[in-house]
N, CA, C and O atoms as a printed pandas DataFrame, in Angstrom:
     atom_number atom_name residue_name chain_id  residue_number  x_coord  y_coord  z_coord
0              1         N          UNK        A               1    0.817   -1.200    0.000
1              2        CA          UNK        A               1    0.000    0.000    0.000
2              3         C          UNK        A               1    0.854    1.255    0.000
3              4         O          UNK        A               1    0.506    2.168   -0.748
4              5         N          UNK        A               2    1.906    1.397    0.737
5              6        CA          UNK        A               2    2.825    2.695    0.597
6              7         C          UNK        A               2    3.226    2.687   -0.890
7              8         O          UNK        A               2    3.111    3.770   -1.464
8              9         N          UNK        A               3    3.686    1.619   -1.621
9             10        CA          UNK        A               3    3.763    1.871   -2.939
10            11         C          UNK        A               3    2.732    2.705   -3.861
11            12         O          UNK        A               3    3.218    3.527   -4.638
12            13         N          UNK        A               4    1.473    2.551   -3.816
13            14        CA          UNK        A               4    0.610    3.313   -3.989
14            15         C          UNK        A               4    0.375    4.693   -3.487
15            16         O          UNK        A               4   -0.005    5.639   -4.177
16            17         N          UNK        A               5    0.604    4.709   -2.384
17            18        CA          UNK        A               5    0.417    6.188   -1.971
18            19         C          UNK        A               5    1.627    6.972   -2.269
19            20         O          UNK        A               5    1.563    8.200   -2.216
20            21         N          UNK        A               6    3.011    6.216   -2.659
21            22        CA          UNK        A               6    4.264    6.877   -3.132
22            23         C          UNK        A               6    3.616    7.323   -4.850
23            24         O          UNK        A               6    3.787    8.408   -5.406
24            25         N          UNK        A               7    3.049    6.421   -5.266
25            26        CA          UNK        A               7    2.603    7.131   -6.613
26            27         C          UNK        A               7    1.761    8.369   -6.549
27            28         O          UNK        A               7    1.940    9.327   -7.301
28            29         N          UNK        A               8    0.745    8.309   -5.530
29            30        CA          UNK        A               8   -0.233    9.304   -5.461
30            31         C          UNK        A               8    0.420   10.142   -5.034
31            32         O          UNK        A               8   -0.204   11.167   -5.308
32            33         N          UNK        A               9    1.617   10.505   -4.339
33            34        CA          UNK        A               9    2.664   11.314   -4.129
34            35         C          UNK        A               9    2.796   12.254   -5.023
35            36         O          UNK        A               9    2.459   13.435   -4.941
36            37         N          UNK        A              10    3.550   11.410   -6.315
37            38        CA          UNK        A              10    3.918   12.080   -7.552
38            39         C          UNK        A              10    2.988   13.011   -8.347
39            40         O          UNK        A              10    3.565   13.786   -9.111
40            41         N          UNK        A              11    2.016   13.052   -8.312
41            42        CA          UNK        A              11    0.852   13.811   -8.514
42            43         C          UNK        A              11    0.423   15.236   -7.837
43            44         O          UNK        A              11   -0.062   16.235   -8.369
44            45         N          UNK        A              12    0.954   14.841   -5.767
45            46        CA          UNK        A              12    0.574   15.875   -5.686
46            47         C          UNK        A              12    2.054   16.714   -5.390
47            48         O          UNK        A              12    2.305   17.852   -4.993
48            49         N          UNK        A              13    2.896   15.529   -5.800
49            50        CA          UNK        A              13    4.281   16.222   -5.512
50            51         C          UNK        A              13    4.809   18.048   -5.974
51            52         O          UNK        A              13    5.383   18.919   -5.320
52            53         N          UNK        A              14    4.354   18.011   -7.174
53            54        CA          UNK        A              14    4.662   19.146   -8.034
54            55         C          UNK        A              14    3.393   20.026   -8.095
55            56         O          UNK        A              14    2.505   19.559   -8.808
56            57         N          UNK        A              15    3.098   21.333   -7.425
57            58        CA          UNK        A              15    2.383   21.728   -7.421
58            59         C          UNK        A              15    2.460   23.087   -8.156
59            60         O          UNK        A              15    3.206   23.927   -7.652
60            61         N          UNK        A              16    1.529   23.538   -9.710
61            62        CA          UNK        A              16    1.739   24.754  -10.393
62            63         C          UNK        A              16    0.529   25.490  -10.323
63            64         O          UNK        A              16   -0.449   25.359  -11.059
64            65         N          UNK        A              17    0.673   26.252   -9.403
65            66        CA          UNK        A              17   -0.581   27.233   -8.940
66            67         C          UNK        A              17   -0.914   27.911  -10.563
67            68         O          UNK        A              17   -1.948   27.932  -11.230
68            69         N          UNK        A              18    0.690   28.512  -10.861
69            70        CA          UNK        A              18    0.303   29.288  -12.174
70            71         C          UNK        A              18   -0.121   28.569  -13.328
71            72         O          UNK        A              18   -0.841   29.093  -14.178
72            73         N          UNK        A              19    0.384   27.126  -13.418
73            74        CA          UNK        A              19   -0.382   26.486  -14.884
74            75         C          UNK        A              19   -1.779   26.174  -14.677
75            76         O          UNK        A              19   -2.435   25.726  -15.617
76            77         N          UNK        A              20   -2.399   26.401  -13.326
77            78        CA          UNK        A              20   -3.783   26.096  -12.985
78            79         C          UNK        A              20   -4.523   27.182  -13.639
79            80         O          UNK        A              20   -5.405   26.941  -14.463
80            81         N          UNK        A              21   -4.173   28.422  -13.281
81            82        CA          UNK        A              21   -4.929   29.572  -13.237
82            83         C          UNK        A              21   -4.832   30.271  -14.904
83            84         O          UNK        A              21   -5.784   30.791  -15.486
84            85         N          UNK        A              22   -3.282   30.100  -15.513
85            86        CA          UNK        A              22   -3.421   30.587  -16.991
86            87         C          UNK        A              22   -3.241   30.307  -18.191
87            88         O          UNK        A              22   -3.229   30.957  -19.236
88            89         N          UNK        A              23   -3.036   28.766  -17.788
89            90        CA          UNK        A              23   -3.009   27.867  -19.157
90            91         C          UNK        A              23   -4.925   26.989  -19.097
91            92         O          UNK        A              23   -5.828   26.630  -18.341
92            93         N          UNK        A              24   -4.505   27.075  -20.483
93            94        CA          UNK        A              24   -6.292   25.957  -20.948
94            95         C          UNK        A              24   -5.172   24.509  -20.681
95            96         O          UNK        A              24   -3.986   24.209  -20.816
96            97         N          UNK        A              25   -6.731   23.798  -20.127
97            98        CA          UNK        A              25   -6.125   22.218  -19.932
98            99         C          UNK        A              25   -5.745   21.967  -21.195
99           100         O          UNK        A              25   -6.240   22.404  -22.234
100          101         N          UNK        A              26   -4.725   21.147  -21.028
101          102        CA          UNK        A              26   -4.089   20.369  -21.620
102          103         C          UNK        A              26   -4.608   18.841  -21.198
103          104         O          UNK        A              26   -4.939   18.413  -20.092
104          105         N          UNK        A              27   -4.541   18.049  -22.757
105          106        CA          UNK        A              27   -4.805   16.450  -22.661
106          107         C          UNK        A              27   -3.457   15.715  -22.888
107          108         O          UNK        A              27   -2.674   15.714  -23.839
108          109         N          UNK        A              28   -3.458   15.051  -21.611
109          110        CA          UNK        A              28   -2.451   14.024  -22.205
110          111         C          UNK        A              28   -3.498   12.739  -21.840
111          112         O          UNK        A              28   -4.103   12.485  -20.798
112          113         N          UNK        A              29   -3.442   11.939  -23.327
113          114        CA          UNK        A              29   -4.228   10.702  -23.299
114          115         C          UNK        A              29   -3.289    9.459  -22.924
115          116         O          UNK        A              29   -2.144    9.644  -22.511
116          117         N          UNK        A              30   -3.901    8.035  -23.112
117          118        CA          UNK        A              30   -2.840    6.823  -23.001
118          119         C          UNK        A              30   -1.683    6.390  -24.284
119          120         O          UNK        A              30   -0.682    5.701  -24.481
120          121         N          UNK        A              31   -2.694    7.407  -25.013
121          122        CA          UNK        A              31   -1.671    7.626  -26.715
122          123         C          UNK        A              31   -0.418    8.524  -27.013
123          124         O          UNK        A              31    0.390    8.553  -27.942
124          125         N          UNK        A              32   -0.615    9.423  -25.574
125          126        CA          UNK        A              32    0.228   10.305  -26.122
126          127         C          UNK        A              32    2.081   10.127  -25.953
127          128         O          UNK        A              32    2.589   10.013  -24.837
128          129         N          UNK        A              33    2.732   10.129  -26.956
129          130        CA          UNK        A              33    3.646   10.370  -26.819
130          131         C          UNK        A              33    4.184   11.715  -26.393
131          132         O          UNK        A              33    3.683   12.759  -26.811
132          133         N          UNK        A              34    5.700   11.671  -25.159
133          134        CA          UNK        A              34    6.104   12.360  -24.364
134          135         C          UNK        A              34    7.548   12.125  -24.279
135          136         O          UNK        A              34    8.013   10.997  -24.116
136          137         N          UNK        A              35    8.262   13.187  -24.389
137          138        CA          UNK        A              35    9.775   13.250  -24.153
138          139         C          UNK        A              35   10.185   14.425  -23.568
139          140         O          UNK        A              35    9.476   15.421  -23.711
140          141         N          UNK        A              36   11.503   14.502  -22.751
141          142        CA          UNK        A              36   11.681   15.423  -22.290
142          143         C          UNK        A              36   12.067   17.240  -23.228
143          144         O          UNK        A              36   12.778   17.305  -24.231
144          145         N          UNK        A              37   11.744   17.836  -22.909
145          146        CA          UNK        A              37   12.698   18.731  -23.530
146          147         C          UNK        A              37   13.758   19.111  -23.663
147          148         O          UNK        A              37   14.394   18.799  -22.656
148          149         N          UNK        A              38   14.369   19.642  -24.369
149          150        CA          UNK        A              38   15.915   19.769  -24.105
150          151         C          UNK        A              38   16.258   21.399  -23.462
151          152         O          UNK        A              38   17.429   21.730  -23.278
152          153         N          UNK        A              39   15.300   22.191  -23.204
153          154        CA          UNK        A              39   16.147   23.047  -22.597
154          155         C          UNK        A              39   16.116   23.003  -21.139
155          156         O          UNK        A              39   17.138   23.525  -20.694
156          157         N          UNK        A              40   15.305   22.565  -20.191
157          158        CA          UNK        A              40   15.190   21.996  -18.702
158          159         C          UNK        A              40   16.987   21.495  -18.417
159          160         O          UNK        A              40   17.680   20.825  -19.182
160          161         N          UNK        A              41   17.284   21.935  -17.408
161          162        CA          UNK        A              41   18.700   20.851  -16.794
162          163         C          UNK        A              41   18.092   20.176  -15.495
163          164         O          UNK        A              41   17.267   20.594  -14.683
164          165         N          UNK        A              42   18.731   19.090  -15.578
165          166        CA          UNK        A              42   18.340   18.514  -14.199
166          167         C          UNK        A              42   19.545   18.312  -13.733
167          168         O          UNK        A              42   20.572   18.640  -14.327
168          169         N          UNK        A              43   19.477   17.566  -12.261
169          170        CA          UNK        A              43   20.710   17.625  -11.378
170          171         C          UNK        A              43   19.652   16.235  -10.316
171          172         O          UNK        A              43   18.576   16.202   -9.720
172          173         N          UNK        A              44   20.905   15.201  -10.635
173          174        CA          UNK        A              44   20.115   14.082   -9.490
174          175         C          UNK        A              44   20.960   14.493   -8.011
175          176         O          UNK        A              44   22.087   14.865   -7.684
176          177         N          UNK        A              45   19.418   14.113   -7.250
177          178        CA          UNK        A              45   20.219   14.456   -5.686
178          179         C          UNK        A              45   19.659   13.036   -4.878
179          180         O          UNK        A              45   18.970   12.229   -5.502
180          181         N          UNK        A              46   19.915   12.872   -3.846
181          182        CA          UNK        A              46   19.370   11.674   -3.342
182          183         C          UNK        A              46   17.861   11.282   -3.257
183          184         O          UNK        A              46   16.933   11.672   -2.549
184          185         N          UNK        A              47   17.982   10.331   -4.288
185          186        CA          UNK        A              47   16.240    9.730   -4.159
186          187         C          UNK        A              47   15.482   10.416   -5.124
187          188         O          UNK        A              47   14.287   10.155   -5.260
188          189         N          UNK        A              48   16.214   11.516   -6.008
189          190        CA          UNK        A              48   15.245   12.389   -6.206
190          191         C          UNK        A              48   15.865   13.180   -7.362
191          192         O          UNK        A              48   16.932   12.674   -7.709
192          193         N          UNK        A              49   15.522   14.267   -8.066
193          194        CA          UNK        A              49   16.131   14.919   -9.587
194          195         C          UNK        A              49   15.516   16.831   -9.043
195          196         O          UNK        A              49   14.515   17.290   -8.494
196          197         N          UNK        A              50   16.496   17.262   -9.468
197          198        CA          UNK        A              50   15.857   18.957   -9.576
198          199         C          UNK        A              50   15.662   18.929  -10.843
199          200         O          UNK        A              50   16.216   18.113  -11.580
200          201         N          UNK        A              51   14.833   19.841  -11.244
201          202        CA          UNK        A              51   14.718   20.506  -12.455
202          203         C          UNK        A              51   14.906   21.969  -12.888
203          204         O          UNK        A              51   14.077   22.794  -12.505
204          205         N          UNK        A              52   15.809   22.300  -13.564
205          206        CA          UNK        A              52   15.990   23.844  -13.631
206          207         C          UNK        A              52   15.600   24.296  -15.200
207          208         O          UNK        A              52   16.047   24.026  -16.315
208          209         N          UNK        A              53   14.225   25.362  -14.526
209          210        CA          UNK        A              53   13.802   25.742  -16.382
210          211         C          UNK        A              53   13.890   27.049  -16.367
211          212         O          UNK        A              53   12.993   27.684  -15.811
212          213         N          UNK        A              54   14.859   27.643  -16.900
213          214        CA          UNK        A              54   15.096   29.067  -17.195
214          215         C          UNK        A              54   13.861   29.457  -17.578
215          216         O          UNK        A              54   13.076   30.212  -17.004
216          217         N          UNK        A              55   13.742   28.777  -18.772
217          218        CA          UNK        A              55   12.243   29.215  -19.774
218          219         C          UNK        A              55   10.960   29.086  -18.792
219          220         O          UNK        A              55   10.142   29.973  -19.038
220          221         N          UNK        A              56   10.580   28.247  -17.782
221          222        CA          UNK        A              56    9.831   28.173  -16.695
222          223         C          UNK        A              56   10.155   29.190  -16.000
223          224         O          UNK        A              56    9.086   29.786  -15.863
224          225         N          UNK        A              57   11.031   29.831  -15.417
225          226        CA          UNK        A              57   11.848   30.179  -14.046
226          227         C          UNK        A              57   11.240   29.877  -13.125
227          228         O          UNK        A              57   10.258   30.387  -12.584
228          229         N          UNK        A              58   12.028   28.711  -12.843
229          230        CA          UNK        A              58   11.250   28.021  -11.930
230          231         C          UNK        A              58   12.329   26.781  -11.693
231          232         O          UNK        A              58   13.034   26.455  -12.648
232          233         N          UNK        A              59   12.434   26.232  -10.687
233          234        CA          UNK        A              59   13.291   24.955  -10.340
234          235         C          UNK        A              59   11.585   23.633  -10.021
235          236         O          UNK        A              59   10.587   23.929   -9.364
236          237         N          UNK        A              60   11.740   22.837  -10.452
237          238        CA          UNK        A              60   11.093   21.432   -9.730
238          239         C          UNK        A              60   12.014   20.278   -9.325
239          240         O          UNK        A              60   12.820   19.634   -9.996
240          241         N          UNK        A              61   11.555   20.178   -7.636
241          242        CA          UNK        A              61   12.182   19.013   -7.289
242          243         C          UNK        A              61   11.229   17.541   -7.289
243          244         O          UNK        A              61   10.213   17.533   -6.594
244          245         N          UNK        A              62   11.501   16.635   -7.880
245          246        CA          UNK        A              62   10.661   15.694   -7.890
246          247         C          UNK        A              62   11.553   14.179   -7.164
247          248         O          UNK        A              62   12.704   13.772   -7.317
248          249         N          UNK        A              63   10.645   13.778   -6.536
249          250        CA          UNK        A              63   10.278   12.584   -5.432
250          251         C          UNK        A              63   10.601   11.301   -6.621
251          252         O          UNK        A              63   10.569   11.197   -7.847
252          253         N          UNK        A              64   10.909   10.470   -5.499
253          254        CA          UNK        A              64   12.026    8.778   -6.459
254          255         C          UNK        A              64   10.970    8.503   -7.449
255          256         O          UNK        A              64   11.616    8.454   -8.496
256          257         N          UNK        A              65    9.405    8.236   -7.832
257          258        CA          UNK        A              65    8.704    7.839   -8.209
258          259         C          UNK        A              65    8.868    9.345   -9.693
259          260         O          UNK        A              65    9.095    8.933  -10.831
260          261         N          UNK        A              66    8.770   10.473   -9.541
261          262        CA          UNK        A              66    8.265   11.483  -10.442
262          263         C          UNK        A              66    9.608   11.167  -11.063
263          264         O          UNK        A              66    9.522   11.296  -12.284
264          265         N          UNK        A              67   11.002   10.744  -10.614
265          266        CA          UNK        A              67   11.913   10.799  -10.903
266          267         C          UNK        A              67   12.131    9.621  -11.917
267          268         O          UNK        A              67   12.827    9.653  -12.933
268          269         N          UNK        A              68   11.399    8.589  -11.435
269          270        CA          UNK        A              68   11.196    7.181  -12.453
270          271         C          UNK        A              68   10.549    7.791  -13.611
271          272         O          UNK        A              68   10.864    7.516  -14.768
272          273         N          UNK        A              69    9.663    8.603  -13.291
273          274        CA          UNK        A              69    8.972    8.931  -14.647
274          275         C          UNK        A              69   10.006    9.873  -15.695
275          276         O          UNK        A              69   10.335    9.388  -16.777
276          277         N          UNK        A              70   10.341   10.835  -15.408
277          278        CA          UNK        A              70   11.343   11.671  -15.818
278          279         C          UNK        A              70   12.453   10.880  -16.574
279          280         O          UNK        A              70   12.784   11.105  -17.738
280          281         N          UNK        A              71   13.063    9.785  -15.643
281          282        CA          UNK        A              71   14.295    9.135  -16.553
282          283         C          UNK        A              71   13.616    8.202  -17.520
283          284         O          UNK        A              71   14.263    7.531  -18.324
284          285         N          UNK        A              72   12.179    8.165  -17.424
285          286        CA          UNK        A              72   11.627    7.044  -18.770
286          287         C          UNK        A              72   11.613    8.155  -19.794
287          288         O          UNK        A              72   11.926    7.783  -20.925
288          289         N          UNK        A              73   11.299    9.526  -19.645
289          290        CA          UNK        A              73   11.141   10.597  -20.439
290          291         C          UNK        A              73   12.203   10.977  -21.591
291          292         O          UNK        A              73   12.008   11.726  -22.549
292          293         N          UNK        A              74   13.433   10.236  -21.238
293          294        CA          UNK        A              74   14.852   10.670  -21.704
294          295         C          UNK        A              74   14.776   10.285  -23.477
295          296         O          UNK        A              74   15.442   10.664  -24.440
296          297         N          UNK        A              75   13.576    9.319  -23.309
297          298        CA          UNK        A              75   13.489    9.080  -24.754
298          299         C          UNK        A              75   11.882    8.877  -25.031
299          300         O          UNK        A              75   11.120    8.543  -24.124
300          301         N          UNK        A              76   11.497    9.085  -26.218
301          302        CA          UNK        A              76    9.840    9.041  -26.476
302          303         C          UNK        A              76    9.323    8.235  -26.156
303          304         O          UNK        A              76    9.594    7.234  -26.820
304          305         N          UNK        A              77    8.395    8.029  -25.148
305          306        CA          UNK        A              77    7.646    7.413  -24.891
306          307         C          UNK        A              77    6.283    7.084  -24.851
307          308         O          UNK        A              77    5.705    8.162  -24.714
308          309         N          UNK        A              78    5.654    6.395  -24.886
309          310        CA          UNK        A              78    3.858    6.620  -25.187
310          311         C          UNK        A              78    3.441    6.977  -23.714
311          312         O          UNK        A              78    4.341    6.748  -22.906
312          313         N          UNK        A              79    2.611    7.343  -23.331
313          314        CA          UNK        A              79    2.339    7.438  -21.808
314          315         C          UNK        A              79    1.901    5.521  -21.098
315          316         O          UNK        A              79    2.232    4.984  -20.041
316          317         N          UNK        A              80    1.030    4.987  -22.316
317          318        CA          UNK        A              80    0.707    3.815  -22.280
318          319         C          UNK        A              80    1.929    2.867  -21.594
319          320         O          UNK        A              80    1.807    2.160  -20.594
320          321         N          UNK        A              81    3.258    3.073  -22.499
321          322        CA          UNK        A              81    4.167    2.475  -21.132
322          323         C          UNK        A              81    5.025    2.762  -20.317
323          324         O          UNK        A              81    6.046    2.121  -20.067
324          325         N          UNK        A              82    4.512    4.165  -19.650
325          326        CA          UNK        A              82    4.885    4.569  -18.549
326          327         C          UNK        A              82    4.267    4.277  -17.423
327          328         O          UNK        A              82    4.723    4.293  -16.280
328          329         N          UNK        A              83    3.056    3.971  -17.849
329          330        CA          UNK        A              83    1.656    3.062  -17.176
330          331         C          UNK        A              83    1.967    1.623  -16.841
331          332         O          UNK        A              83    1.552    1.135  -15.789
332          333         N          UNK        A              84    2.740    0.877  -17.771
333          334        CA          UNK        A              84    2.709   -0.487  -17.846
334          335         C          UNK        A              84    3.717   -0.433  -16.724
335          336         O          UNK        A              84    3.515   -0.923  -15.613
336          337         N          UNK        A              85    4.891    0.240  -17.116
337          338        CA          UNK        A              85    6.030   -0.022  -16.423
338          339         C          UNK        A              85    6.024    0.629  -14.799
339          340         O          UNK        A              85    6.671    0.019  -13.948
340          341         N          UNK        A              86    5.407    1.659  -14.482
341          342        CA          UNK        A              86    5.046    1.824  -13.403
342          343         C          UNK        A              86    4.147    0.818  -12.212
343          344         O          UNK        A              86    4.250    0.803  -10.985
344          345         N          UNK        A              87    3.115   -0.107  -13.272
345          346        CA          UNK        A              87    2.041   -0.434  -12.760
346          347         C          UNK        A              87    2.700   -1.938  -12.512
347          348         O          UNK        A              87    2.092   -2.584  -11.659
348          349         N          UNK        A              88    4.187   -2.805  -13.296
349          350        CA          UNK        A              88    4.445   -3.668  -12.792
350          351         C          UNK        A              88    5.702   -3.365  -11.876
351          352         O          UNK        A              88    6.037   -4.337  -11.199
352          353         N          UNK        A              89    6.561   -2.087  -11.690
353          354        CA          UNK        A              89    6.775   -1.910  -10.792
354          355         C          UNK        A              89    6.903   -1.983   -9.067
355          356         O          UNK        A              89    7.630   -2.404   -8.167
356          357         N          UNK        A              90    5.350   -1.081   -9.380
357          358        CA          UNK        A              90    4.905   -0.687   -8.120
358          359         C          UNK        A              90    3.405   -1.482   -7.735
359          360         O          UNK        A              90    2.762   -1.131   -6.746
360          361         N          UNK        A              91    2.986   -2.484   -8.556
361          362        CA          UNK        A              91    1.557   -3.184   -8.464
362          363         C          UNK        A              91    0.304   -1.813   -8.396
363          364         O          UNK        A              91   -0.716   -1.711   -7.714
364          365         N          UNK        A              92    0.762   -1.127   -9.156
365          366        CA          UNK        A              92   -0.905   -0.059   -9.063
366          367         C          UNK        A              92   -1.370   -0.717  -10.103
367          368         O          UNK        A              92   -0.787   -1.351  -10.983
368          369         N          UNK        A              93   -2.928   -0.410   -9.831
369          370        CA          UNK        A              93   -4.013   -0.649  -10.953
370          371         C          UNK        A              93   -3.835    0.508  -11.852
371          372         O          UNK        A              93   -3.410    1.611  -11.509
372          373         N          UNK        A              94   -4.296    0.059  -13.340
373          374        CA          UNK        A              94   -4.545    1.467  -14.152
374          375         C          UNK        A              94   -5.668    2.846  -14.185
375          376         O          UNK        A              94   -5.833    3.794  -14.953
376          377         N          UNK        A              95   -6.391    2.318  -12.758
377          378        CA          UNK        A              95   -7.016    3.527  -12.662
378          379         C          UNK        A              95   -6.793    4.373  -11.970
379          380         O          UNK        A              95   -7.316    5.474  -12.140
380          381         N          UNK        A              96   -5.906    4.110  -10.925
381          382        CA          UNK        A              96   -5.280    4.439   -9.541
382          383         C          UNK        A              96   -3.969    5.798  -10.600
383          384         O          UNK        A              96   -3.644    6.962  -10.366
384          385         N          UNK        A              97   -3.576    4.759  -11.783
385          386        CA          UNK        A              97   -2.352    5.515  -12.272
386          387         C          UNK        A              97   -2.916    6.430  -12.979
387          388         O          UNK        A              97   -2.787    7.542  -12.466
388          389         N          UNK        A              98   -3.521    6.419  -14.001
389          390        CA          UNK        A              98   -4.514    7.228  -14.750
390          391         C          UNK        A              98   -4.999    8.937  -13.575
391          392         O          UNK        A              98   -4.897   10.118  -13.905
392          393         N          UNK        A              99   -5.465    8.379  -12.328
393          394        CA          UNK        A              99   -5.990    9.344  -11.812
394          395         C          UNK        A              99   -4.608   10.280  -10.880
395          396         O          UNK        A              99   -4.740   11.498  -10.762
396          397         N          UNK        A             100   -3.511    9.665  -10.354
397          398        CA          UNK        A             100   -2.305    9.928   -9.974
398          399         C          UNK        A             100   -1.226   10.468  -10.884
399          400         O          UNK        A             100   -0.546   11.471  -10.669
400          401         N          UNK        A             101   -1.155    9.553  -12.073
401          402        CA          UNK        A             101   -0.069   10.555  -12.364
402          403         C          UNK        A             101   -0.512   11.254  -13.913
403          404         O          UNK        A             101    0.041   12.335  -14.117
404          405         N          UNK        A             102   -1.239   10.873  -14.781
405          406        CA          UNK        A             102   -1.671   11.747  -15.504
406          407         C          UNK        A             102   -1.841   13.354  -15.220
407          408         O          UNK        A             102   -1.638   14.208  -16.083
408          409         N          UNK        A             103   -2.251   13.632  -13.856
409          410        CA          UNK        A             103   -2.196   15.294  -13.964
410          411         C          UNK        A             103   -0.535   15.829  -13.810
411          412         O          UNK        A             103   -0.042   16.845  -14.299
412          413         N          UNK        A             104    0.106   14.818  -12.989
413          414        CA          UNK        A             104    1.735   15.208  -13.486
414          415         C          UNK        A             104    2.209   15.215  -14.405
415          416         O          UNK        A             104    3.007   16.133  -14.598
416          417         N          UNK        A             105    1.984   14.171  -15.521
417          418        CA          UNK        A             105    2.565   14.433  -16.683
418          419         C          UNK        A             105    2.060   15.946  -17.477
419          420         O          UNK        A             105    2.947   16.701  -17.876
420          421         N          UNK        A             106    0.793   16.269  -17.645
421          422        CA          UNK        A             106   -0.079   17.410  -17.812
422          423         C          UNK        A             106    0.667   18.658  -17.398
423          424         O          UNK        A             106    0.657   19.585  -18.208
424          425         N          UNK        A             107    1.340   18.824  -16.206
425          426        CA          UNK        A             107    1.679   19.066  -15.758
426          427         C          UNK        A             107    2.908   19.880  -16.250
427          428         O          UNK        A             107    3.190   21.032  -16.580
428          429         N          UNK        A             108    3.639   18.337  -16.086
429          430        CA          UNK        A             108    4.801   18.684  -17.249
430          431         C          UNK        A             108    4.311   19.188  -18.212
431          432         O          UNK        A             108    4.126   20.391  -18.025
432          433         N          UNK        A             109    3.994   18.834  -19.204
433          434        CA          UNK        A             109    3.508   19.367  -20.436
434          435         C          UNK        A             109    3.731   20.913  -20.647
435          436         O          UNK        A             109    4.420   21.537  -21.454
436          437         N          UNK        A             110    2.787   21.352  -19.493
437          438        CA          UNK        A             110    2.108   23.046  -19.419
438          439         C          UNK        A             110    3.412   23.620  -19.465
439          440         O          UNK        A             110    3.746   24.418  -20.341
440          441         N          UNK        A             111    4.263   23.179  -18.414
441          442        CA          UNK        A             111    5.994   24.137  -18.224
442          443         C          UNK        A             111    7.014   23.998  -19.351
443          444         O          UNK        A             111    8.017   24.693  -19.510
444          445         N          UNK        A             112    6.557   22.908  -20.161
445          446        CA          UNK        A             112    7.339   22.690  -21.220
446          447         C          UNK        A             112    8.589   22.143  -20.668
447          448         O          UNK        A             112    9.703   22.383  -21.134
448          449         N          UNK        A             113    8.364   21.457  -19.734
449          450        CA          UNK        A             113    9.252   20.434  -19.556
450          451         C          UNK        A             113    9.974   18.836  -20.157
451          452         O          UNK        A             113   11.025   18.210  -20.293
452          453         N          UNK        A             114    8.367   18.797  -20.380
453          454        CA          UNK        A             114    8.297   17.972  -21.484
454          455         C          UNK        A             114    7.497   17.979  -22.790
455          456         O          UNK        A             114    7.458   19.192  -22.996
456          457         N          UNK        A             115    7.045   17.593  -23.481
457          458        CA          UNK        A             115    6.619   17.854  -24.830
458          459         C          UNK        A             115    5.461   16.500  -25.282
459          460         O          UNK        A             115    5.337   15.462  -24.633
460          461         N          UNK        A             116    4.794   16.810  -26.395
461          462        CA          UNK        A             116    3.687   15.719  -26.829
462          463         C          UNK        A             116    4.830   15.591  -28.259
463          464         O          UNK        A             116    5.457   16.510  -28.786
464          465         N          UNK        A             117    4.822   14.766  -28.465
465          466        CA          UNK        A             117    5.247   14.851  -29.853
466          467         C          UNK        A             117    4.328   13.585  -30.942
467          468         O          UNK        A             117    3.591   12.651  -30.625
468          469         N          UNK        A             118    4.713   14.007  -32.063
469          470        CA          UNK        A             118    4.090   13.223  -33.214
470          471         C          UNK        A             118    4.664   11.583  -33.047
471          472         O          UNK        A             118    5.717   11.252  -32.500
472          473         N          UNK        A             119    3.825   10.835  -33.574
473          474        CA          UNK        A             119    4.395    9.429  -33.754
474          475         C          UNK        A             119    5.600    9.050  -34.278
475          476         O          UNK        A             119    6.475    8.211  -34.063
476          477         N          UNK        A             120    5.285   10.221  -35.274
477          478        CA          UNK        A             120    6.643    9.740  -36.563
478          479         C          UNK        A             120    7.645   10.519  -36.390
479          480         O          UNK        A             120    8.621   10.284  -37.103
480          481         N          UNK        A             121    7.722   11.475  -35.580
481          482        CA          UNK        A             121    8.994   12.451  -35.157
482          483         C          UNK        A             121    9.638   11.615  -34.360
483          484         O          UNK        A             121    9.196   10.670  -33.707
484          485         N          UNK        A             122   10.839   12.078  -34.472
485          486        CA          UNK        A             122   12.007   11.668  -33.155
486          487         C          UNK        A             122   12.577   12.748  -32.294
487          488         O          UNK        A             122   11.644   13.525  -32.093
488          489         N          UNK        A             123   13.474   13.108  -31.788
489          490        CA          UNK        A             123   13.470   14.111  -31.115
490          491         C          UNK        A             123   14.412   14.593  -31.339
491          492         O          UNK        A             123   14.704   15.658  -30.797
């Protein structure tokens, strides 16, 4: 059960008051492909990754779990198996993940941390 609530963590880990209030939602579906961006730097610290986005100004520190997600990010991924691989991980169900970390990835998205990209693009 702490495995689960370490996921539900990641969700409320990163909190963007400002992408709430002046960005339109953004969808990230189970289709969507996601990679990191390249202008973000990160810096691993114990258990855990900073994120430094000039273009954000803004630093995010993210928790061992947001951090699993992030290093799957390093290359395109569908969200579908960030799901799989999380969910045999950590034994979450896919609705538990769906409702947990989908608004993080979203999330990402908004700061341009990370990106949606096309099927047929590479990065």
């Amino acid at each position: 059960m702490a495995q689960h609530n370490d996921i539900r963590y990641v969700a409320q880990s990163v909190v963007f008051s400002a992408w709430q209030k002046s960005l339109t939602a953004l969808s990230v579906t189970i289709d969507s492909v996601l990679v990191q961006d390249k202008e973000p730097r990160a810096a691993d610290l114990k258990g855990g990754v900073v994120i430094l986005s000039v273009r954000a100004g803004s630093y995010f520190g993210f928790n061992r779990t947001a951090t699993e997600i992030w290093n799957m990010l390093a290359e395109p991924r569908p969200v579908r198996q960030i799901f799989d691989s999380l969910s045999e991980r950590h034994d979450v169900d896919a609705a538990s993940l769906a409702r947990d970390v989908t608004p993080f990835l979203e999330a990402l998205v908004a700061h341009r941390l990370v990106r949606v990209i096309d099927v047929g693009k590479r990065r």
